[in-house]
C-alpha positions in Angstrom: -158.9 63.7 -37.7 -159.1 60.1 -36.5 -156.3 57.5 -36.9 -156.7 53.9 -37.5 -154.2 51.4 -37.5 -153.0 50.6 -41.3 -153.5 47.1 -40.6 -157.1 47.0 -39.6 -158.2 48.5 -43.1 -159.8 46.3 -45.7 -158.9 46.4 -49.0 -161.7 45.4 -51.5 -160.8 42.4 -54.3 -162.4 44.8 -57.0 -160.0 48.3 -56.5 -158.4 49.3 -59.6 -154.4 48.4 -60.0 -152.0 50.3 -58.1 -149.7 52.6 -60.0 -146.2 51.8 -59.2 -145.0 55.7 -60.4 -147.9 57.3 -58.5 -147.2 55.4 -55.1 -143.8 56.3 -55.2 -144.3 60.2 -56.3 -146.5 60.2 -52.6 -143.7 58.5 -51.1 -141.9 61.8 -51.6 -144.8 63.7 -50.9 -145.9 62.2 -47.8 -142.1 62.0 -46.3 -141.6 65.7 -47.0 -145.1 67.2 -45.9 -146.9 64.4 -44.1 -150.6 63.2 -45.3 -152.5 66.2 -47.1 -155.6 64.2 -48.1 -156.4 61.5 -45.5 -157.7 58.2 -46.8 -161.4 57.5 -46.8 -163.1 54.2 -44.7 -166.3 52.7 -43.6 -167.4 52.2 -40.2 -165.9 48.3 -40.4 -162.8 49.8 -41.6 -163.4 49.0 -45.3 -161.1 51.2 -48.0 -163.6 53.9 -50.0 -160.7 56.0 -51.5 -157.0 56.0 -51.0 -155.5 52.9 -51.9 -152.4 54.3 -53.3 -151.7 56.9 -50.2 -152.4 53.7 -47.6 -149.8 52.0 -50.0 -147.5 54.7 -50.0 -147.8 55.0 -46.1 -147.2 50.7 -45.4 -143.9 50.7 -47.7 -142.4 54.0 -45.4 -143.3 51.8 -42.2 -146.1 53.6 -41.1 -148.4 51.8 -38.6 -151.3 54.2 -38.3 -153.4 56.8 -40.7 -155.4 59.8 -40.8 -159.1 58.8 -42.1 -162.4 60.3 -42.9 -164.5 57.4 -41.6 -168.2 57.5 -43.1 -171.6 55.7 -42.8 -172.9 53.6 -45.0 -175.9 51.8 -44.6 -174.6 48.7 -47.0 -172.0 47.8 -49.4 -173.4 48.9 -52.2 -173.6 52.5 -51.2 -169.8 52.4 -50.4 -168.9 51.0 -53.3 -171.2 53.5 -55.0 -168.6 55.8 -53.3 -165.7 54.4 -54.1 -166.2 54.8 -57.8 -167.8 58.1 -58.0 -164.0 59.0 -56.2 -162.2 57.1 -58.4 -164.0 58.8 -61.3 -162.6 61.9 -60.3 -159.0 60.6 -60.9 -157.8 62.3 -64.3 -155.5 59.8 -64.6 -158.0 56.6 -65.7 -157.8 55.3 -69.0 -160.9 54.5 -71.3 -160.8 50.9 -70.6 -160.8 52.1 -66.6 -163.1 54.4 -66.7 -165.6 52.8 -68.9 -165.7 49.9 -66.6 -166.5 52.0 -64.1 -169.5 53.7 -65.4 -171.1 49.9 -65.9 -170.4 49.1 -62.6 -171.9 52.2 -61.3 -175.1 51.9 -63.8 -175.5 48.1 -62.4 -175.4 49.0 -59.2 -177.7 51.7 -59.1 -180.4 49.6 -60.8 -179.6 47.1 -58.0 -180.5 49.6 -55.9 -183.7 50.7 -57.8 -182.3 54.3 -58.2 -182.3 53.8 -62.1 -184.8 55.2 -64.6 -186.0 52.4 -66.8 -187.4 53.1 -70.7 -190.8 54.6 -70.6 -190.9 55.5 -67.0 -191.7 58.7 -64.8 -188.5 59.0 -63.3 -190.2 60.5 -60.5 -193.3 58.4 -59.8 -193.7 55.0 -60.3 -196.7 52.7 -61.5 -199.7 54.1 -59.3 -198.3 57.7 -58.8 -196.3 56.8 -55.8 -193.8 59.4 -55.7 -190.2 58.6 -55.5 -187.4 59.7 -53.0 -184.7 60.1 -54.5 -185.9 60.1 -58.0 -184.5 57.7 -60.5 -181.5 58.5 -62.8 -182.0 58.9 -66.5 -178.9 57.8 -68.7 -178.2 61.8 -69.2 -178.6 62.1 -65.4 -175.8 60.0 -65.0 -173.8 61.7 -68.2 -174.1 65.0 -66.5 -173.0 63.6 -63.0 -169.5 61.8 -64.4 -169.2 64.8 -66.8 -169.5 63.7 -70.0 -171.8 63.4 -72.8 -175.0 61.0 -72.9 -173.4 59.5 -76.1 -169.9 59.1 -74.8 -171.4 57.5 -71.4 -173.1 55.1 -73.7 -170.2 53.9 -75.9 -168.2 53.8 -72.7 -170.8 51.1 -71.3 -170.8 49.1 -74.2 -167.1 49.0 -74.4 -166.8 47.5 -70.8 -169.8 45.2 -71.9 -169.3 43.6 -75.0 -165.0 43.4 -74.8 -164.4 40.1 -72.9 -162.3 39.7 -70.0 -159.4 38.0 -71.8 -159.1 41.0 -74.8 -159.2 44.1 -71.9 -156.3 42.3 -70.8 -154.6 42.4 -73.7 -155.6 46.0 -74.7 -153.8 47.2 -71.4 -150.6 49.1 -71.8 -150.8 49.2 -76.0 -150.8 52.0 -78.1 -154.8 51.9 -78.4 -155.2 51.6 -74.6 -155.6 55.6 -74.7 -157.6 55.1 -77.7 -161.7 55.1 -77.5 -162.1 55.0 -81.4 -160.0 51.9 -81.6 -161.9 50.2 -78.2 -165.4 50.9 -79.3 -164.3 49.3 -82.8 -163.2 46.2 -80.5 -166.5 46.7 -79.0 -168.7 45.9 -82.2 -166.5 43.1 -83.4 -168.5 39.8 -82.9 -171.4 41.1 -82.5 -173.6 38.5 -84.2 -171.3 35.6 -82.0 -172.6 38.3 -78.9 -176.2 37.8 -80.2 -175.8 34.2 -80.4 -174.3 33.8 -77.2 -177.1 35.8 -75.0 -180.0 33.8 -76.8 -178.3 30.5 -76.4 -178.0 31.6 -72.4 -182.0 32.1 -72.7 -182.7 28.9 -74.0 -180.3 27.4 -71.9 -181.7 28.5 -68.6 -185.2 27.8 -70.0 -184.4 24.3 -70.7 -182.7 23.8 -67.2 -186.0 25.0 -65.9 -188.1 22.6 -67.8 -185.4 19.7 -67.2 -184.8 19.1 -70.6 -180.8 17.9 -70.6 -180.3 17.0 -74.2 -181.4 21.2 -74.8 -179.1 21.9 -71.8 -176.1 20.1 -73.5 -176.8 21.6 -77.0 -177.1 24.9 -76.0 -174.4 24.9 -73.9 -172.8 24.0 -76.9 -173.8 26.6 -79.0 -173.0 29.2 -76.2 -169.4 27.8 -75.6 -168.5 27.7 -79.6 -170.5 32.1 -80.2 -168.2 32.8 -76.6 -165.3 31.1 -78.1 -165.4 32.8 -81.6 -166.4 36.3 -80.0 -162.9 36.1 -78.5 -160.8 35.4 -81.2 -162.4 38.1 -83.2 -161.9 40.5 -81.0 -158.4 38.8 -80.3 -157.7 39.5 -84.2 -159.4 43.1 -84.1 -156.9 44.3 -81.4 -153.9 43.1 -82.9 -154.9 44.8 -86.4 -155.6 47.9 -84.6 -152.2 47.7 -82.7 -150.2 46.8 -85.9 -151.9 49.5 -87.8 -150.9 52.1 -85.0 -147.2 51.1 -84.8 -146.9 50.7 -88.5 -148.2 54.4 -89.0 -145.8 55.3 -86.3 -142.9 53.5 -88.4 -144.0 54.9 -91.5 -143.8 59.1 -89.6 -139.4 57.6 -89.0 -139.6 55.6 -92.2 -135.7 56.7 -93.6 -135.4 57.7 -97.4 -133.4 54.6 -99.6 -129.7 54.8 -98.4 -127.2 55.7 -101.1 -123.8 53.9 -100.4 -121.3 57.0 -100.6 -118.4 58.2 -98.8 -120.0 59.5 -95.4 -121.8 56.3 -94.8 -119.9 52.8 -93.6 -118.1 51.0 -95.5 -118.2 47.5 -96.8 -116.3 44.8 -98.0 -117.2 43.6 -101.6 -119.8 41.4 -101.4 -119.5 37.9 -102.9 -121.6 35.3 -104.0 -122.8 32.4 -101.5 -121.3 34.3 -98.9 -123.3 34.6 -95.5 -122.8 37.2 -92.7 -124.0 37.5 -88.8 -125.6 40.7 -88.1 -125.6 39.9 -84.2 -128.8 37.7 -84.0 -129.6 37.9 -88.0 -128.7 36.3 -90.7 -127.7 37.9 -94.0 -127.0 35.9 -97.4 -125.8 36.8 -100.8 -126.4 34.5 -103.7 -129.6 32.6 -104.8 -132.7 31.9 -102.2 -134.5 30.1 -104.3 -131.2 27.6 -103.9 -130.7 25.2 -101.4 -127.8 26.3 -99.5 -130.3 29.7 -98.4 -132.9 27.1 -98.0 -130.6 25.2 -95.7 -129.8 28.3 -93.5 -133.4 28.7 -92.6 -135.6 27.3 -89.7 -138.5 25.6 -90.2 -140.4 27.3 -87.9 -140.6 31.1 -88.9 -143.6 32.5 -87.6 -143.5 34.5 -91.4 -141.8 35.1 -94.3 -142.2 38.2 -96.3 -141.5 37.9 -99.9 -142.5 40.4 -103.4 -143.2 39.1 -106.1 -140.8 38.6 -109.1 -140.5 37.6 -112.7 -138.1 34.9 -111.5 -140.3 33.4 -108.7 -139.6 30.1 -107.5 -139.9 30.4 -103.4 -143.2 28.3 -103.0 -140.9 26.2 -100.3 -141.5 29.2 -98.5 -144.7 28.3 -96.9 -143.0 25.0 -95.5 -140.9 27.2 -93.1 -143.0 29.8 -92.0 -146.3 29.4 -90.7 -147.6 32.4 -92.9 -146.2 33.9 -95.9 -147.3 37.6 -96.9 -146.4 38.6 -101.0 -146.4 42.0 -101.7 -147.2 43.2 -104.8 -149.1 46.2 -106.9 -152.2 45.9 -108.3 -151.4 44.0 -111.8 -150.2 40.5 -111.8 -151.2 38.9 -107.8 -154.3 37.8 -109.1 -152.6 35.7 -111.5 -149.9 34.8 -108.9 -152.3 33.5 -106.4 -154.0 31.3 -109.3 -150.3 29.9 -110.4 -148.7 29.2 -106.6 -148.4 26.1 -104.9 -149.0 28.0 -102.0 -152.3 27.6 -99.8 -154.4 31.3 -100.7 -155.7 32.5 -97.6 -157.3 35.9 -98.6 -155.3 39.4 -99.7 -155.0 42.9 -97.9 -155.3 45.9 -99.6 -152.5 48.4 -98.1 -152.3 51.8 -99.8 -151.1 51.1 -103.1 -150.0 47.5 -102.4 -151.7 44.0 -102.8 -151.1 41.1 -100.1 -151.6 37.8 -101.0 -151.6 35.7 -97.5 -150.3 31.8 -97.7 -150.6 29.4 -94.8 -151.4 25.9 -94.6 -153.4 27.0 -91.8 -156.8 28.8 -91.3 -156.1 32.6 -90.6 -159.0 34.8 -90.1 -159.1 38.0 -92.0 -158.8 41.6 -90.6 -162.1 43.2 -90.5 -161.0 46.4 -90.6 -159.3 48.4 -93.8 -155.6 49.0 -93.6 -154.9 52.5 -93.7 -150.9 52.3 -94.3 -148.5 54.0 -96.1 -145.1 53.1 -97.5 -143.3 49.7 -97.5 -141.5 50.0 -94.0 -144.4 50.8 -92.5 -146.4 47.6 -94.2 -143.6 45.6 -93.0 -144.2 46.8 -89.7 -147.8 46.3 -89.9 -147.2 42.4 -91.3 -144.6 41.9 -88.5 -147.2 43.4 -85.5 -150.1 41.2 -87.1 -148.3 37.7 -87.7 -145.4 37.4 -85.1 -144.2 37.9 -81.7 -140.7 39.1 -79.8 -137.8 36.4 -80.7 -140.0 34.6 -83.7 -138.5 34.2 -86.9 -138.8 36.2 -89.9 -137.3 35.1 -93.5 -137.0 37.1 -96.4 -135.6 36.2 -99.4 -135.5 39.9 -101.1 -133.8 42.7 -98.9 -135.3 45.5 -101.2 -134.0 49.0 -99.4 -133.2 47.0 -96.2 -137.0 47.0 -94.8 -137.5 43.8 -93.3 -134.2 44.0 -91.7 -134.5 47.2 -89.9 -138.2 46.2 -89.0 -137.1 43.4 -86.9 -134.3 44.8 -85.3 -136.4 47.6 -84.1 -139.5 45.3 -82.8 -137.3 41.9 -81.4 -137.5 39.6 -84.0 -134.8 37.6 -85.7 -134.5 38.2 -89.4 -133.2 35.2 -92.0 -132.4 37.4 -95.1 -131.3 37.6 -98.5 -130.7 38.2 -102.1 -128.8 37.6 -105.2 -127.7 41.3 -105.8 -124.5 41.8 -104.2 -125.1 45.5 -103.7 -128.4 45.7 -102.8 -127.0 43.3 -100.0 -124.5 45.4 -98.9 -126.8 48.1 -98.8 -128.9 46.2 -96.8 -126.3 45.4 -93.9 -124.9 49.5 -94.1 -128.3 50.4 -93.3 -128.4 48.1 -90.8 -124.9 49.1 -89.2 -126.1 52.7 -89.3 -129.2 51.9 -87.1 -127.3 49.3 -84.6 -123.9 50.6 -84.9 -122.9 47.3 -84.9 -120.5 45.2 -86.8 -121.4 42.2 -89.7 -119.4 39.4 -88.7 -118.7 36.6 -91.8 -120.5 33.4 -90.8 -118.0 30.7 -92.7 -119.4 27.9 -90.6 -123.7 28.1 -90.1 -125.4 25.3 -89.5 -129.1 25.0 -89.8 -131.0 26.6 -87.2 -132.8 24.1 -85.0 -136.5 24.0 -85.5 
């Protein structure tokens, strides 16, 4: 077997990422038993398969490595190569390997060995017989070994989900997930329709000369491109918050009862406020001003339900969005009566959503399939905020809210005029954590 030296190979810009876990795991392998499966390269020394053993073999110092060198009459064909052996990885994701089959479709229609509608696959116009024959779509279904219909969703999920979203999607709970990807896939698709005819008439007018068509179609393509993204933006974190919150709701913990075999805490008083590490918990009115001044002004949300003694419409002044849960009877009315700006509701199992901002939000597309308050809360949290934003909540309820941010990063501003549902609150809260509830006789208002 032939050696070249490591640092004559070429390493393509396209190859997939390197695997950290797997690079390391051949580390091992290669130190104890030497090179099993030598890397493959072209005659000019360009990488076909192997990127993680030649990776493996420059970090333990090794200056030469075994190949299998092979002939390839252009650059297509070894690429061609390269991802027909990365196809036989089983470690790709969807995203990965979906990518993959475009690329190999496009490149065999580059390389006219791709079966068009309507035609012979083996002859073309004239009865000129072809060698090798073209590929059909279930040719190349039964070559990657999967079905014509999976190929095809596959292809239209590396297609139609821009560059920026695939990034996003990579290393979340739907990464795995084709359902939730070819969902992605189909949101937008009238922007995606505008988009490609606004390209048309945008190369046709640059062939006639016609600027002012250039300029408006360019226009038109820019704003479909622009709006395809933040749909599919939206769709993906939907489908990630509904994933986590039905992964909340599996661990969701039945109402604490405050007994002997749980913590214990001092009596709570009113217009008394407590530091739960990086939370802050409050006892006494938060419709008042003294909650109000405890508060930042820039929460990225505030979760609220709705009471008979509402009066928190200065809620949508200090977060950007403000979710009120509530069943069936009585939002309708609520949303009519607020000061609030009405946005548009979500349905989630048996509860009603009425969304606030002073902003525009776009809507989920997609129904929420969600079970039980924690996991709502969880859903709300994944859709609206990010690690280290602010969440205020001026009802602690069974301790929700509380235990949702703690668990996902955020920091929680929280309270309510029931000194024991408070308490129970921050003993659920000390039985996740484990930490202590320290009295906060000095808070000043959080800066914004």
């Amino acid at each position: 077997m032939p050696k070249v030296s490591i640092e004559q190979i070429h390493i393509g810009a396209n190859r997939r990422p390197i695997k950290d876990e797997k690079v390391v795991e051949l580390m091992e392998s290669i130190q104890n038993n030497g090179l099993l499966n030598p890397i493959t390269i072209d005659k000019q020394h360009n990488l076909i398969a192997g990127l993680h053993r030649l990776t493996a073999c420059k970090l333990l110092g090794l200056e030469v490595i075994e190949c299998n060198i092979v002939n390839y009459q252009n650059s297509q064909q070894a690429r061609l190569a390269e991802i027909d052996e990365n196809l036989i990885r089983n470690e790709l994701e969807p995203l990965e390997r979906a990518e993959l089959w475009l690329e190999r479709d496009e490149l065999l229609t580059k390389m006219g060995q791709r079966a068009k509608a309507g035609d012979n696959q083996y002859t073309r116009q004239g009865g000129e017989m072809l060698s090798p024959p073209t590929k059909t779509t279930l040719d190349l279904a039964k070559e990657v070994g999967y079905s014509e219909r999976t190929l095809q969703h596959g292809k239209q999920i590396a297609k139609s989900i821009v560059p920026e979203v695939k990034e996003m999607i990579k290393g979340t709970v739907i990464a795995k997930s084709t359902t939730e990807l070819l969902k992605i896939a189909r949101t937008g698709k009238k922007e995606l329709a505008l988009a490609e005819s606004a390209q048309k008439a945008l190369e046709l007018a640059q062939a006639k000369g016609e600027q002012q068509e250039v300029e408006r179609q360019s226009q038109i393509l820019e704003a479909a491109k622009t709006r395809q993204k933040e749909l599919q933006m939206l769709a993906v974190k939907n489908a990630i918050a509904q994933k986590e919150a039905r992964l909340a709701s599996k661990h969701t913990q039945p109402p604490l009862k405050i007994a002997n075999n749980v913590p214990q805490f001092p009596k709570m008083e009113q217009g008394k406020e407590w530091m739960l590490e990086r939370h802050l918990v409050y006892c006494g009115d938060t419709a008042g001003k003294d909650f109000i001044n405890l508060l930042p002004s820039n929460a990225a949300l505030a979760i609220a339900t709705l009471s008979p003694t509402w009066n928190h419409d200065y809620l949508v002044s200090q977060a950007r969005v403000v979710a009120v849960m509530r069943t069936q009877g009585g939002i309708y009315q609520f949303c009519r009566q607020t000061a609030m700006p009405f946005r548009y509701e979500l349905v989630i199992g048996d509860i009603y959503v009425g969304i606030f901002s002073y902003e525009e939000i776009s809507k989920p597309q997609t129904p929420v399939n969600i079970n039980g308050v924690e996991g709502i809360v969880t859903y709300l949290l994944h859709l609206y905020t990010n690690p280290n934003n602010f969440v205020i909540a001026p009802f602690m309820g069974y301790g929700e809210i509380i235990v949702a941010c703690e668990r996902m990063g955020r920091t929680c501003f929280i309270g309510d005029d029931n000194p024991e549902v408070v308490s129970r609150g921050i003993i659920r809260w000390q039985k996740l954590t484990g930490g202590q509830p320290q009295t906060a006789a000095a808070i000043t208002k959080v800066p914004s």
